[in-house]
MDTraj code that builds the backbone (N, CA, C; nanometers):
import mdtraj as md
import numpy as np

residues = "UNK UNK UNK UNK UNK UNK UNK UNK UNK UNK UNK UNK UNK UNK UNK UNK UNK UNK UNK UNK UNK UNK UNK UNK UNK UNK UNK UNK UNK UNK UNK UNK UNK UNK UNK UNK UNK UNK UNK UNK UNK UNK UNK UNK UNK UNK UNK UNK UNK UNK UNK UNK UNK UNK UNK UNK UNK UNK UNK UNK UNK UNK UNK UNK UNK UNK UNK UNK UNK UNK UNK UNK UNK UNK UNK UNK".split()
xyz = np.array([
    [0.5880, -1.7860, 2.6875],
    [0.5460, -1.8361, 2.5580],
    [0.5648, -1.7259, 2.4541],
    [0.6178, -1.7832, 2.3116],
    [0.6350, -1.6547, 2.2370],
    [0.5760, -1.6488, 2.1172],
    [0.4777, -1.5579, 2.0740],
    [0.3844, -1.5424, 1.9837],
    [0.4841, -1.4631, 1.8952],
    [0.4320, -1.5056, 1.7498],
    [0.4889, -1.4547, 1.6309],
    [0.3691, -1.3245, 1.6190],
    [0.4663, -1.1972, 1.5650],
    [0.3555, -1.0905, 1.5478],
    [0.3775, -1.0631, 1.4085],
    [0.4420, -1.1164, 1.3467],
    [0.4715, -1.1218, 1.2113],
    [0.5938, -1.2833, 1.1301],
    [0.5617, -1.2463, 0.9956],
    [0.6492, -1.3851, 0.9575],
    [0.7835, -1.3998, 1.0349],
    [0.9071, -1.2625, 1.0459],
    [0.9477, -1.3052, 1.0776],
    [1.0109, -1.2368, 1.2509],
    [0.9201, -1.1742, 1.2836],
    [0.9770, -1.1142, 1.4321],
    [0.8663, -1.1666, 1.4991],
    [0.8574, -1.1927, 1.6736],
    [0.7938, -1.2609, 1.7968],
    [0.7496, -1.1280, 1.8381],
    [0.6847, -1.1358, 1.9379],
    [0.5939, -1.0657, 2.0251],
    [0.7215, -0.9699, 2.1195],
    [0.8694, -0.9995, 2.1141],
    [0.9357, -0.9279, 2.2023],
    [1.0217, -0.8127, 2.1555],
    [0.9805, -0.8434, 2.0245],
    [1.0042, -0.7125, 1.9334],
    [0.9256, -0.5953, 1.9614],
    [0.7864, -0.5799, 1.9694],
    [0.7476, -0.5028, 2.0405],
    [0.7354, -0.4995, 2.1933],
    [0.7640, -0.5515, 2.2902],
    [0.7417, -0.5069, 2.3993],
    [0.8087, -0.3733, 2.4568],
    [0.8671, -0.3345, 2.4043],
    [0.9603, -0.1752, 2.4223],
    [0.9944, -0.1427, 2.3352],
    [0.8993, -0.1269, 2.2267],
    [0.9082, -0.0621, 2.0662],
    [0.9746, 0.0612, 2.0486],
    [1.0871, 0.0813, 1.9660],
    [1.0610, 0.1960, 1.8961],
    [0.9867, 0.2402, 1.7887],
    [0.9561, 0.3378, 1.7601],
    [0.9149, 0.3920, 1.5474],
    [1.0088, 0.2421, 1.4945],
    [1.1171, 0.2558, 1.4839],
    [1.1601, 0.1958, 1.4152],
    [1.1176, 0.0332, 1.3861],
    [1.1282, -0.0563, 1.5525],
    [1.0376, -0.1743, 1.5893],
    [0.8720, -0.1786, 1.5414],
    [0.8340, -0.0877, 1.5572],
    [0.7002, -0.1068, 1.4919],
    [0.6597, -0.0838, 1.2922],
    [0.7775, -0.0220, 1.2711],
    [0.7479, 0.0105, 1.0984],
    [0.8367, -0.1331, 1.0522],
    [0.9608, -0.1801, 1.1232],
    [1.0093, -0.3588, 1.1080],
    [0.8847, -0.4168, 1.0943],
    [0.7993, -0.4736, 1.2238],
    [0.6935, -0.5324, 1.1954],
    [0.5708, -0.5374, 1.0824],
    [0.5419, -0.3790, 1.0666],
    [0.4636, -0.3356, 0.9680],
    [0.4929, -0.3673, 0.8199],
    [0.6132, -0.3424, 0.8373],
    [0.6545, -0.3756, 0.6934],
    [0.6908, -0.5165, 0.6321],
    [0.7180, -0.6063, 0.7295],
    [0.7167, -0.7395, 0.7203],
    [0.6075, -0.8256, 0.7236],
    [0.4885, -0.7493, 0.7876],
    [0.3706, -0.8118, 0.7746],
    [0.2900, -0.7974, 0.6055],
    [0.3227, -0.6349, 0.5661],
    [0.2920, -0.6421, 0.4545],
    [0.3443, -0.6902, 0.3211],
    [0.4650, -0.6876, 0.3470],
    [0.5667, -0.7899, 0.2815],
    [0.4956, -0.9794, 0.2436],
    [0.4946, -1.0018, 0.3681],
    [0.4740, -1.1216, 0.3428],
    [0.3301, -1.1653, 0.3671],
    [0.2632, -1.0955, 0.4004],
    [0.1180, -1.0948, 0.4223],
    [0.0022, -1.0800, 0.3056],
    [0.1028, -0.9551, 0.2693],
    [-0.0355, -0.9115, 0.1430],
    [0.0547, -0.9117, -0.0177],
    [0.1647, -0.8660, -0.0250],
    [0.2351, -0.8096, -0.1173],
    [0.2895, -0.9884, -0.1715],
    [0.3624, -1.0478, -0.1392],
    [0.3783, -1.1994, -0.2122],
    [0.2677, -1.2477, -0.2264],
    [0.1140, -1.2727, -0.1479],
    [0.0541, -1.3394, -0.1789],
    [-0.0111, -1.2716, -0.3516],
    [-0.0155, -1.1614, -0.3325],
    [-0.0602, -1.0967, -0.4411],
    [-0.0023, -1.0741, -0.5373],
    [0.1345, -1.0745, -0.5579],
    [0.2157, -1.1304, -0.6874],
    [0.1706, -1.2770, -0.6862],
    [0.2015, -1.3147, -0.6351],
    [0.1647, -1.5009, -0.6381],
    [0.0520, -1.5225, -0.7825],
    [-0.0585, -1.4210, -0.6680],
    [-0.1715, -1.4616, -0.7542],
    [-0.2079, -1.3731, -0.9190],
    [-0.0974, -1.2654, -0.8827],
    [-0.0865, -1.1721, -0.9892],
    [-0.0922, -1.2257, -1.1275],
    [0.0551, -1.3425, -1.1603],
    [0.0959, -1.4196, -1.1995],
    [0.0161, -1.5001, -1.2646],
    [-0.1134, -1.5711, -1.1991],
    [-0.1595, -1.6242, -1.2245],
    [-0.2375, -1.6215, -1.3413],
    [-0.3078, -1.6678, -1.4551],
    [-0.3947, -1.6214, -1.5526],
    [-0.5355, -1.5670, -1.5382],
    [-0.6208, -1.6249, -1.4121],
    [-0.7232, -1.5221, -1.3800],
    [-0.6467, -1.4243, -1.2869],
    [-0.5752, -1.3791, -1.2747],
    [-0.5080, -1.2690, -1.2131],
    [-0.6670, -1.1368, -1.1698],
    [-0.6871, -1.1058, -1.2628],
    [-0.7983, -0.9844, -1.3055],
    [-0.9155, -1.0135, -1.1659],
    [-0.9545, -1.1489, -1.1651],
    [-1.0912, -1.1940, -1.0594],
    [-1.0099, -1.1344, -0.9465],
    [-0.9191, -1.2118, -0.8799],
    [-0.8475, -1.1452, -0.7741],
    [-0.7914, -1.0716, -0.6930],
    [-0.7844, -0.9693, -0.8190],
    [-0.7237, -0.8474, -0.7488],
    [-0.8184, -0.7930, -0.6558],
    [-0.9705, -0.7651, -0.7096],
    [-1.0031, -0.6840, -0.6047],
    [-1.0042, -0.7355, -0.4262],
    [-1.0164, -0.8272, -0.4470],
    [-0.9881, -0.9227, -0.3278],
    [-0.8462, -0.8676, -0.2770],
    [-0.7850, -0.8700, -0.3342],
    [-0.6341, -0.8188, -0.2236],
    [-0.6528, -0.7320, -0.2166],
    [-0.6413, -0.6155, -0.2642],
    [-0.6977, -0.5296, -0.2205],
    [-0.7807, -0.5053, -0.1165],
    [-0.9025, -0.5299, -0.0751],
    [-1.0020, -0.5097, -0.0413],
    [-0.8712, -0.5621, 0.1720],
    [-0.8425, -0.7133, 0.1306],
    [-0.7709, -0.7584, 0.2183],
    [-0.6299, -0.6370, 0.2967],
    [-0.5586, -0.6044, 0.2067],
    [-0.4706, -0.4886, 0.2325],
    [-0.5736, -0.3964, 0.2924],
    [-0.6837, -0.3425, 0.2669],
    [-0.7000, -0.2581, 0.3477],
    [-0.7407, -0.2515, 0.5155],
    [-0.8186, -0.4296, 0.5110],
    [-0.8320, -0.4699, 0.6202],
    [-0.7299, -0.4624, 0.6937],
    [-0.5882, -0.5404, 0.6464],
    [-0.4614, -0.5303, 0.7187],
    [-0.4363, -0.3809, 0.7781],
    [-0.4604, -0.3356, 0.6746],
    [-0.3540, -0.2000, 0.7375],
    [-0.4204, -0.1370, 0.8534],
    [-0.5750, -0.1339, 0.8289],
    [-0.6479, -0.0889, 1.0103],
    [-0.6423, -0.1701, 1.1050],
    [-0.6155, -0.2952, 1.0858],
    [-0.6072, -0.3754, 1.1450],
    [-0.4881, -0.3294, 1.2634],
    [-0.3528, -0.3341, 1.1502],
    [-0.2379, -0.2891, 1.2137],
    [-0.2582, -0.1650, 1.3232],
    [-0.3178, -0.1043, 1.2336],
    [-0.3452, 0.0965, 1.2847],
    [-0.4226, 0.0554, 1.4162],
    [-0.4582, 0.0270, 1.4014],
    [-0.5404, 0.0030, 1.5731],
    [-0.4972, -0.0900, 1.6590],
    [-0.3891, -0.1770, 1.6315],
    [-0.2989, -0.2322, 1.7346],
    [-0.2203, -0.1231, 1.7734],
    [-0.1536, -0.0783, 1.6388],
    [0.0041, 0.0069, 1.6601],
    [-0.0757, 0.1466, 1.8248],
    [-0.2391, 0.1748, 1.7555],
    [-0.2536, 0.3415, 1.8551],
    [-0.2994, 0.2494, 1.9432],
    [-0.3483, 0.1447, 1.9764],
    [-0.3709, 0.0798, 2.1106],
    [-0.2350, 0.0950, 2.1738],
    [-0.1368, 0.0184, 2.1274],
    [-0.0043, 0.0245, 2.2066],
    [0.0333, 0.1334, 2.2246],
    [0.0681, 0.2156, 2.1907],
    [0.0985, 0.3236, 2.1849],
    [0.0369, 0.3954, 2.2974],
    [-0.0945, 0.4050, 2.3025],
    [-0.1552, 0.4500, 2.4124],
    [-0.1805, 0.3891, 2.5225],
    [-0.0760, 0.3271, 2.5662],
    [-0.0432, 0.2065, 2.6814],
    [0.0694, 0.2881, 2.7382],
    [0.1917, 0.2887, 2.6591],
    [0.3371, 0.3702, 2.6536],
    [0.2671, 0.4879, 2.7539],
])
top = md.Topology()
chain = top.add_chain()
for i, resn in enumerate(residues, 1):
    res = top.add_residue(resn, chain, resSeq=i)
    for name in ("N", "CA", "C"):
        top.add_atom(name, md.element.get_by_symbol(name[0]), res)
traj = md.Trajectory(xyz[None], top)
């Protein structure tokens, strides 16, 4: 079965990661994760209410990531 670990790479992208395989993922997650939704809403006319909210969300993401990426890592 194949799990998406981001919009657009599966779970077999990392199974024998390089640096390189894992900053793909990273960067596609934030791409399409945090960074469009937040122009999206940028755009928008209450723009101002929102931001801190993405924000706040980006930072969740990124430990989020950080503690998958040193879990795996410390599997290797």
């Amino acid at each position: 079965m194949t799990t998406s670990v981001s919009p657009s790479y599966s779970d077999s992208k990392l199974n024998s990661p390089s640096v390189d395989d894992i900053i793909d993922v990273y960067e596609d997650r934030v791409r399409n994760w945090l960074l469009r939704p937040a122009k999206a809403v940028l755009t928008e006319a209450r723009s101002v209410l929102h931001s801190p909210h993405i924000f706040r969300r980006g930072l969740e993401l990124t430990n989020i990531l950080s503690i998958r990426i040193g879990i795996h890592n410390n599997k290797c």
